[in-house]
N, C-alpha and C positions, 0 to 999 in steps of 0.2 A: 535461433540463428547463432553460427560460431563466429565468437569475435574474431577477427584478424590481427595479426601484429600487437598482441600487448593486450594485458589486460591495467585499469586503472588501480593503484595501489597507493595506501598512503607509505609516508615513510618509516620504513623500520618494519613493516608489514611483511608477511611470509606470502611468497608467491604463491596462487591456488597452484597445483600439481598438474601437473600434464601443462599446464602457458605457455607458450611462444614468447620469448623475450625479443625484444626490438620491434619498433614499429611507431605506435602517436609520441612525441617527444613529452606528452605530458604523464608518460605512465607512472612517475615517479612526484606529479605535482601534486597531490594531497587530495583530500577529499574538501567539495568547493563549501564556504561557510554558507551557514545558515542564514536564510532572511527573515526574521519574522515579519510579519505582515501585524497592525493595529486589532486587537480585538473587536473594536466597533465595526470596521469594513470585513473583518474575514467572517462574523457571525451573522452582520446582514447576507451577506455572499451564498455562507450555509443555510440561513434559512430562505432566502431566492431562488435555492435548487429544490423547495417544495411548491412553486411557483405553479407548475404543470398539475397539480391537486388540489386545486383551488376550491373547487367543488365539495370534494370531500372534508377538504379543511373546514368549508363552512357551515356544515354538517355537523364536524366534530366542535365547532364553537357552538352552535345551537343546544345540543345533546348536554355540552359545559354547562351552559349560561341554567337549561331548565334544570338540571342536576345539582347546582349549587345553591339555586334557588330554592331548590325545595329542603335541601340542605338548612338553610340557610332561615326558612320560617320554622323548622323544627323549635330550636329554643323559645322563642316566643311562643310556640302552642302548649310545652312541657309545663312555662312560666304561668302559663292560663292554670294548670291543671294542681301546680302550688297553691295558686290561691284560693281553690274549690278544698283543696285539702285544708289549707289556713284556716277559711273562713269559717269551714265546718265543724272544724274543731274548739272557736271560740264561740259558734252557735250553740254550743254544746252547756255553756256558762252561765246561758241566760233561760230562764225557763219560756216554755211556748205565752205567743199573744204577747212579751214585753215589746214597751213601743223604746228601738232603737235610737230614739232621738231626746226621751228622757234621759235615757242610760250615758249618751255622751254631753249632753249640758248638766248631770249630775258632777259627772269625772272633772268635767274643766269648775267645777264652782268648789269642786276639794283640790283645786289645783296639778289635777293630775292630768296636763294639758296632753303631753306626748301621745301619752295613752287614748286620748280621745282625737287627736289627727287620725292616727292610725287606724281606731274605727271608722272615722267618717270616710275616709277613705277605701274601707271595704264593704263589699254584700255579705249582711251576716243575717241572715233569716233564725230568730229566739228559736231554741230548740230542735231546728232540724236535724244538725247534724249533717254529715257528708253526705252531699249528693253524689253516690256512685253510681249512679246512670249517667248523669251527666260527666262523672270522671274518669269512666269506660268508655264514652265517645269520645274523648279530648286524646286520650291514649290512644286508640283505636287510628284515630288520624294525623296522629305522630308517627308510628311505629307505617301508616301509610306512607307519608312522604319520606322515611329513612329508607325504605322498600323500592321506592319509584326514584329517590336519587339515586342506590345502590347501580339498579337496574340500567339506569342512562347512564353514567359512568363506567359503566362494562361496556356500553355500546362504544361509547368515546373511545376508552382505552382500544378496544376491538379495530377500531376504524385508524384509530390515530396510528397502530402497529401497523396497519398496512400499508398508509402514505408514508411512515420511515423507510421502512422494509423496500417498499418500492423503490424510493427516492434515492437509498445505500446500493440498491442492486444498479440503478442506473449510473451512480456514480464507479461501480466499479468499473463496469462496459465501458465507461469515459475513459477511464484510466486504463483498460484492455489496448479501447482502439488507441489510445494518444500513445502508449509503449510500441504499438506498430506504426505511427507515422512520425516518432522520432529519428534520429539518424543515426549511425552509430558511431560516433564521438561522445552522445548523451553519455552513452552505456560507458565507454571508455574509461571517462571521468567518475562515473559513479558504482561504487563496490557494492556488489550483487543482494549483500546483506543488507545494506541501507537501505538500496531500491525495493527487495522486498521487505522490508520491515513498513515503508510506504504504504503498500500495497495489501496489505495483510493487517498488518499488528493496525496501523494510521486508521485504515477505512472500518475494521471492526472497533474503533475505540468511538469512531464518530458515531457510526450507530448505537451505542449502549449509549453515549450523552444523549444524542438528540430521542431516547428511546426514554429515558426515565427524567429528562428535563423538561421536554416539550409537554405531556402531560401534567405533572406538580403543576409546573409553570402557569399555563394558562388556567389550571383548577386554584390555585391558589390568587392571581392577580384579582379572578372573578369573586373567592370570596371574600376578598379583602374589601372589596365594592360594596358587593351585597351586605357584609357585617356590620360595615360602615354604614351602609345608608342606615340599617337595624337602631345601630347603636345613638342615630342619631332623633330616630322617632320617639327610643324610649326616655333619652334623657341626655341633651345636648350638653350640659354641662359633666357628666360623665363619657361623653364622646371624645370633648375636649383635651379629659386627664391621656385617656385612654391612646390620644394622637401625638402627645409627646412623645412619644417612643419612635416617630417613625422618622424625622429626622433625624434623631440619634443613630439609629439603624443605618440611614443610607451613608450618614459620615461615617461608619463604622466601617461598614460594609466595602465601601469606597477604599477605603485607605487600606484595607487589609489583603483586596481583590486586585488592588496594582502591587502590589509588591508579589503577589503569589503568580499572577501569568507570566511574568519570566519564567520560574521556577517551574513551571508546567512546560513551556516552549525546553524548558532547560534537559527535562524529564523525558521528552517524547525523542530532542536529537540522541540523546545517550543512550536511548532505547536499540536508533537507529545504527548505531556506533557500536556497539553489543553484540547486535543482529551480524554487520560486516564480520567483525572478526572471530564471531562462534562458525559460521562457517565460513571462512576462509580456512581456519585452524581444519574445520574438518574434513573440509578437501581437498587438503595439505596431507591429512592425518599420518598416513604411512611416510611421506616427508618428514613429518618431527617425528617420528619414531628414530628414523632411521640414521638422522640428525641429532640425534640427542636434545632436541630444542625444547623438548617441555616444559620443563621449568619455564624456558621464556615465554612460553605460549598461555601458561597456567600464570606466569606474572602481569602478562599483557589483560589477559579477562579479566583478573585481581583487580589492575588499576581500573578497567572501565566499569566494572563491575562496580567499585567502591565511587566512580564519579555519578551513576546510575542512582545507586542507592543515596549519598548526599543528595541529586538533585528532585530526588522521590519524594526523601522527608521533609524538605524543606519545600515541595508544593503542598504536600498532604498537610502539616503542620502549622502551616499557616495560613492556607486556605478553612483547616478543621480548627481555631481560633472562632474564627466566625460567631458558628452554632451556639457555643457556651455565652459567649458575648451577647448573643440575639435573646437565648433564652435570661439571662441577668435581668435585662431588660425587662424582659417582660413578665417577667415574678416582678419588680418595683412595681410596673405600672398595673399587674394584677391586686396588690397591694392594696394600694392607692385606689383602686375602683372599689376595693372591697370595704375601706374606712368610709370613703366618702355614700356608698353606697347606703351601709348600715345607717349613717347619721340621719341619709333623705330617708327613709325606709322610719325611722323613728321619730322622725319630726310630722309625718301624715303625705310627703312631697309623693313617696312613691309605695309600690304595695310591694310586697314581698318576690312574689311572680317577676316582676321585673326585673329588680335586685337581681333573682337569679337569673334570668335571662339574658342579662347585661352581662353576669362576668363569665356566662357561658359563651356570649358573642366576644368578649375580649378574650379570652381564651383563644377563641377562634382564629380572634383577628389577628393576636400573636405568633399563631402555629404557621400560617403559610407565610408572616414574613420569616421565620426563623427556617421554613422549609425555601422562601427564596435564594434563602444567604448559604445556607447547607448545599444545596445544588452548587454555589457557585464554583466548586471545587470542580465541581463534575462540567459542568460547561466550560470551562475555563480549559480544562483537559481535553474538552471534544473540541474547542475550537483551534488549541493547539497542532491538533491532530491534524484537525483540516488544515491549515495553514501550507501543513506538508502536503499533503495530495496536493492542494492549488499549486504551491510550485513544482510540481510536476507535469500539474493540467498546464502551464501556463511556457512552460519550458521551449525552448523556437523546434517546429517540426523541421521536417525537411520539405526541400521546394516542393511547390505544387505540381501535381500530374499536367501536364499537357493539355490544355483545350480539345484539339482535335491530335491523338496519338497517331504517331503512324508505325509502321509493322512492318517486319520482313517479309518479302513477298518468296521468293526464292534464297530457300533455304543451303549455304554453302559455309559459313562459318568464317570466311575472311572478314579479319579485325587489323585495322588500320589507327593509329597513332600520328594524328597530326597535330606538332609543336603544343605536344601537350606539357604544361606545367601545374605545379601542384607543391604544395606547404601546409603542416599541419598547426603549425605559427607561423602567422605572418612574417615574423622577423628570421625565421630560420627555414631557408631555400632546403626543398629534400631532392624535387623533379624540372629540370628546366630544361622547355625546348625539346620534348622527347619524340622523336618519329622514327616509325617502326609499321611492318607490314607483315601480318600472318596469314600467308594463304589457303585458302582450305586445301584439309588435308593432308597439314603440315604441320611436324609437331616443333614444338616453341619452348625452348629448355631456358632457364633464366637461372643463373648460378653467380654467385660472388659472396662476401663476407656478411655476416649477420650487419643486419641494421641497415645495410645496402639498398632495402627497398624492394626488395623482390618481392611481396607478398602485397604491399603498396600498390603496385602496378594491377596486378588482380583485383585486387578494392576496386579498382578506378574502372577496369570493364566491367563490374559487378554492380558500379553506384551505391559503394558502399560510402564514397567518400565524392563530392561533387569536384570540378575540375576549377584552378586556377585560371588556368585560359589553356587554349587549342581546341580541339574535339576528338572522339573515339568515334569511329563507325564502325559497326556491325553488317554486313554483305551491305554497306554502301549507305546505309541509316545511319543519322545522327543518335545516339543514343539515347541523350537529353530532349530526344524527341518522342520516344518510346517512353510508356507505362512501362514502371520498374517491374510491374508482374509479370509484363509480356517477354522484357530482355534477361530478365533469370530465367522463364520458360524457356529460351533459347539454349540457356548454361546448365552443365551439371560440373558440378564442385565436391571435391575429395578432398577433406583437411585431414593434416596431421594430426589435430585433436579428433576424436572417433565420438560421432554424439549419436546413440541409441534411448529410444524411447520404454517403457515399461509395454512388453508387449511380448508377442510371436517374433520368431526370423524371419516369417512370409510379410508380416506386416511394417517390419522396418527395411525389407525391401520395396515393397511395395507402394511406401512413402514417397520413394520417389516418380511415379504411377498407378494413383489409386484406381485407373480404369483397368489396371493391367491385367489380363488373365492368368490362370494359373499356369499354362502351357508357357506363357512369356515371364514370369515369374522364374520357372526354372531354367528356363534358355537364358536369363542373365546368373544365375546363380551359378551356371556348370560353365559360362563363357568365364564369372571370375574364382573359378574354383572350390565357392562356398558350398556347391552342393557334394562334392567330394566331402567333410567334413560333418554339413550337415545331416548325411545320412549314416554316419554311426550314430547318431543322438538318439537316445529312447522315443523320443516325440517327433526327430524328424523337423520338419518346419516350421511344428504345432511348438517345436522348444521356448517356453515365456523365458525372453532377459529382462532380468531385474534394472530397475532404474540406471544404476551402476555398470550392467554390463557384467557385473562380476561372475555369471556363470559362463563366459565363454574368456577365450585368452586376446590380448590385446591385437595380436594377428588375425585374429578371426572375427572380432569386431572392423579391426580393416578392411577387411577382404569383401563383409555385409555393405558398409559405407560406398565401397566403389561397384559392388553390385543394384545398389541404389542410382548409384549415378548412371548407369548403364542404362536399367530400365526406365531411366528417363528419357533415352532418346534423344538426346541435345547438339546440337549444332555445333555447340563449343564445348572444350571438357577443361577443367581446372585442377589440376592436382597439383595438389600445396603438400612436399613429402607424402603421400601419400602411400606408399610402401615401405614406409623405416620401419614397421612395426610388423611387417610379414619376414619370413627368414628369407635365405639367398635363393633355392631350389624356386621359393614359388613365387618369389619376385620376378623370377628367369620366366615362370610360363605365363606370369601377369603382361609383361611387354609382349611374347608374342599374341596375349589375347588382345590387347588394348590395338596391337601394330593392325591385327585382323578390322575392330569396331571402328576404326579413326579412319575408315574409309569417308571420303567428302566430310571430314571433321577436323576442325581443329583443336590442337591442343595447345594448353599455356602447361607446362611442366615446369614447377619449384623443386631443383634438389640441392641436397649439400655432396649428395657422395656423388661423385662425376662418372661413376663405372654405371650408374642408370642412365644416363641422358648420353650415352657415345653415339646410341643413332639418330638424335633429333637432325629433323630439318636445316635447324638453325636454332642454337646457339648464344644468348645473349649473357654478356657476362657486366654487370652491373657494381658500378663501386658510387658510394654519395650520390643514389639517384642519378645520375648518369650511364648510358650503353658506353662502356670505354672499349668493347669488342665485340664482334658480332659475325660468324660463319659456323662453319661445321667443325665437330672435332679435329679432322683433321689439320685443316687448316689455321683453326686457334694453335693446336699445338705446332705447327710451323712456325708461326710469326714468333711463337717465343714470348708473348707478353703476357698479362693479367693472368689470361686461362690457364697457360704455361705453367706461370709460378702456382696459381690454386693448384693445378693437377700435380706439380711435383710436390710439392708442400701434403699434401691428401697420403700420397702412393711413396715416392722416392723416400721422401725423410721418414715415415713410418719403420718402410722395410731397412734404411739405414741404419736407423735407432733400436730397432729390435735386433739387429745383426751384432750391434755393436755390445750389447749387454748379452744375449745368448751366441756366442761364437758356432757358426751351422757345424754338427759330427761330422766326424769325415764318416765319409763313404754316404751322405746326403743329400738329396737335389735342392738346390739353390736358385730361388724364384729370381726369374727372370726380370730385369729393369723395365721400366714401362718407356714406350718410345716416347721419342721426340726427348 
């Protein structure tokens, strides 16, 4: 959809190229600040939009819980398979048939007390030596349950990409349909670049957090449980050292994690800020050429470009504090398990196997907090993101469709204006009291000075913008009664910005009747002269224009646009200048084609140049949203007022001023004064 009257611009901003200037009085009021939204509500929020996968969520907690688990008995079985190795190797010492319990009441009677804990504490069979059958089964179903965690953890991962995946794709559709039941004022106020940076850069950033958060996350809280409970079978008082750490961690964590989600919310608008003005700049671009404005334009990216980058480092840098801080931690408290450990391990408390088991479970228990605290960079960034889409999701639509719609029955295109009023702020009057009558048939020329309001009044039979008080009717229908689908079905509309899609010329006619045959296809092309044109092209109809438009000329994109509005067939026609960009010769046979189609149709016609609109019906000549005149050319230029002055102003003082600086050759003909 083309915006009408103005596009929203902050200040000191380069106007996109091709804009219409005048129209919302806000075009110049800045772009609206940012709200953040509390982490704690905006990431319940995010994760309540995987509410609908409940199912498979609980799938992928099951897949977790047996995966970590098995995870999770590995070091205890590894720890078995030490002390088969220990034990065997001090069997080794003692010759076969020694009775084991001489050997340690010997040790403790020469005082070599340690030494005999430690025996008593192991199976040491004189002479055997290493059982490796028995230490090829222990292995054996080790290296099982690394295989079978592996294994459900693919599944997990597997299942969990698809409840994201799902959940992102529906959030975009969200944000598809809520951009089409917005109103366009939303758009007004919001630069093109921002919105889609929303839309794009926002909703893939929430995907990649919740893609590699959600998984760590819930693998890691699970083996933080499971290590725990481990660490506390083999030796509570090493559980104990092992859990200092984890307060430290959360006041850590805490304190680091609120100063870094500003700087993420900080990161993500700059981003947004960025987006705006790279392409504004570039659809400007032949504007600051031709302006010499680059430098300004290459300074403006500079500044946001460098507030982008401040606000980057200082999430990334203080969020990536964390990690080093987490692992510190847990080298002390690896430490500290490892002294305490050796002591019990030599006084007989525990056997070696444990020992290791334990600082392989603290290990463990350390890596997923330090993988909590390391994500939180990354969640903190995705919930940022979100933040933004919700304020968009959450943005006021426009009114609700109708209960029961009703529809024109009889199609004739009379538009009627009753004391209709309208402001685009409250505090600043633009439309007051306005009535007016177009009857089919009859074409409706609306001229006066920019800002005037001319392109306003179209909005308003268009519902682009809702009504202060009065009503519009359409053949005798409330409008506000009609589905918006239905009373733009009614309208076709020709803006002076020319908007072509990547495609064919049969297919951007055709837009505007995709039922339409190819016979009816060309019968609008040759009624607006496109197919005269169209058929020198090597391709013919089949000719693809580029996004741009840039392979045909700016006339000839025109000339497409209102052969679009043709083939639609419409009750009403709108043309917003709609022929300033065709030359004089084929603007002359567009009026008699239009004067042919506008049989039982009405027309609303915007122009500036008053030498188009001499045979309209009628006439309205518009100053501060007010009709301050209203008839046919002639008779405007009798009365002598508004129209009068625009038309000599147009025509008279042109040809005066040009007379006046080139004096006419003699022997020259000398253009005749325009009447009245």
């Amino acid at each position: 959809m083309t915006k009408q009257g103005g596009t929203a611009t902050m200040p000191k901003r380069l106007p996109p190229a091709g804009r219409r200037t005048g129209g919302p009085p806000w075009m110049t009021a800045g772009m609206p600040a940012e709200k953040s939204m509390n982490f704690g509500p905006s990431a319940k929020r995010l994760i309540g939009r995987l509410r609908p996968y409940r199912t498979r969520l609980i799938m992928i907690i099951g897949l977790a819980v047996a995966s970590v688990g098995l995870s999770v008995i590995g070091p205890k079985v590894l720890g078995h398979a030490t002390d088969i190795i220990f034990s065997g190797l001090f069997s080794k010492q003692f010759p076969a048939g020694t009775n084991m319990a001489d050997v340690i009441a010997g040790m403790r009677a020469r005082g070599d007390n340690r030494l005999a804990d430690m025996l008593a504490h192991m199976t040491v069979v004189p002479g055997a030596g290493i059982d490796f059958g028995r230490l090829g089964q222990v292995l054996l179903l080790a290296l099982g349950l690394a295989v079978g965690s592996s294994v459900l953890s693919w599944l997990q991962g597997y299942l969990l990409n698809d409840v994201v995946q799902q959940a992102v794709r529906q959030m975009r559709s969200d944000v598809e349909d809520k951009l089409n039941r917005l109103p366009l004022p939303y758009f007004d106020r919001q630069p093109r670049g921002e919105l889609l940076s929303r839309v794009t850069n926002d909703i893939d950033n929430v995907a990649q957090s919740l893609q590699q958060t959600l998984s760590q996350l819930l693998t890691s809280l699970l083996t933080v449980v499971g290590v725990l409970t481990m660490m506390f079978v083999i030796s509570p008082l090493l559980a104990v050292i092992a859990l200092v750490i984890v307060p430290l961690s959360m006041v850590l964590t805490k304190q680091i994690a609120k100063r870094s989600q500003k700087q993420f919310v900080a990161q993500w608008t700059h981003t947004g800020a960025l987006n705006a003005q790279i392409e504004e700049a570039f659809t400007g671009h032949e504007l600051v050429k031709v302006f010499g404005r680059r430098r300004e334009v290459e300074a403006a990216f500079a500044a946001k470009n460098d507030e982008l980058f401040k606000a980057s480092f200082g999430a990334q840098f203080v969020s990536g504090i964390i990690m080093p801080s987490m692992m510190f931690l847990g080298n002390l408290s690896y430490v500290a398990v490892a002294v305490v450990g050796g002591l019990r391990v030599a006084s007989g408390a525990m056997s070696l196997g444990d020992v290791q088991a334990f600082i392989q479970y603290s290990r463990q228990f350390t890596q997923p907090l330090t993988q909590v605290a390391s994500m939180a960079n990354l969640l903190q960034s995705g919930v940022a993101s979100a933040e933004r889409v919700f304020d968009l999701l959450d943005a006021d639509e426009q009114s609700p469709e109708p209960a029961t719609p009703a529809r024109v029955r009889e199609r004739h295109g009379r538009v009627e204006f009753e004391h209709v009023s309208f402001r685009y702020q409250p505090e600043k009057p633009l439309i007051e009291d306005l009535s007016l009558v177009a009857e089919p048939g009859h074409t409706v020329a609306i001229v006066g000075p920019t800002g005037a309001g001319k392109t306003t009044l179209v909005n308003l039979v268009m519902r682009f913008y809702e009504l202060d008080a009065g009503r519009i009717t359409l053949d005798g229908v409330d409008i506000t009664t009609m589905r918006r689908d239905d009373l733009r079905g009614e309208i076709g509309m020709v803006l002076q910005d020319t908007w072509l899609f990547g495609g064919t010329i049969r297919d951007n006619i055709a837009y505007g009747n995709p039922a339409a045959t190819e016979e009816q296809i060309h019968a609008a092309a040759e009624a607006t002269f496109v197919d005269r044109f169209v058929r020198s092209l090597p391709d013919g109809y089949d000719t693809v224009i580029d996004e741009e438009g840039s392979n045909v000329s700016a006339g000839e994109k025109q000339l497409i646009t209102i052969a679009r509005a043709f083939l639609a067939d419409p009750s009403l026609l709108i043309l917003d200048e709609a022929t300033s960009s065709v030359d004089t010769r084929t603007e002359v046979l567009l009026q008699h084609a239009m004067a042919a189609l506008r049989t039982d149709r009405t027309s609303f016609v915007i122009a500036h140049r008053l030498s188009t609109i001499r045979d309209a019906d009628l006439i309205l000549v518009m100053e501060n949203g007010r009709i301050v005149e209203q008839g046919d050319h002639e008779h405007l230029l009798a009365a002598r007022g508004a129209y009068h002055r625009l038309y000599n102003t147009q025509f008279s003082q042109a040809v005066a001023d040009v007379a006046a600086e080139a004096p006419v050759p003699a022997g020259a003909v000398s253009l005749p004064a325009p009447r009245g």
